[in-house]
C-alpha positions, 0 to 999 in steps of 0.5 A: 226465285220469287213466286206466286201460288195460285188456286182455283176451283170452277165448282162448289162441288170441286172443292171437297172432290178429288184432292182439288180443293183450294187449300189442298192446292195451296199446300201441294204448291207451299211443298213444292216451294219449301223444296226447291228453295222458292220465296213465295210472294203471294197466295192467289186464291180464285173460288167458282171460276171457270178456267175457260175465261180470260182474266179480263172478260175480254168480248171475243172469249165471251162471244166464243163461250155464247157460241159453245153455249157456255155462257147462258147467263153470262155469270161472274162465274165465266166473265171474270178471274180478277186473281190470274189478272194479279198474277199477271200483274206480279210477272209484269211488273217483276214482284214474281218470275213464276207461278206454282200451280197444282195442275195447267187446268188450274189456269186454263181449260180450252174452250172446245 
């Protein structure tokens, strides 16, 4: 089976922090594909991304965040996830049939 790794951290501090950092990550997942025999097809890397935002940015997760009070400033940091955009991408157009992740809050933290 074809797979893509992905690996985010939402701090500077989360990377050195509680074995969360990108490249403990990546190794974690590279392990699990070694052992149930999956070709990995790419290595998808997002650095300082929030995981309460959409890939696209989209206005309504933005109006929500302005609503919690998440986005004061409006960073790239919480508008942006260009790498689980091209996850995305790789399912649609078949490159991958799945994803290894370290953990679900790799790709997504509810917002409340």
């Amino acid at each position: 089976m074809n797979v893509a790794i992905y690996a985010r951290v939402s701090s500077d501090n989360e990377r050195d922090i509680n074995d969360k950092s990108i490249p403990q990550q990546v190794k974690e997942c590279q392990a699990l594909a070694k052992a149930k025999n999956y070709e990995v097809v790419d290595v998808i890397k997002e650095p300082n991304r929030s995981g309460r935002a959409w890939p696209t940015g989209e206005k309504l997760i933005e109006d929500d965040f302005l609503t919690a009070g998440y986005l004061k400033n409006k960073s790239e940091k919480y508008t942006t996830r260009d790498g689980l955009a091209k996850v995305f991408e790789l399912m649609r157009t078949g490159q991958i049939e799945g994803i290894l992740i370290r953990e679900i809050t790799r790709v997504y933290r509810p917002v409340t």
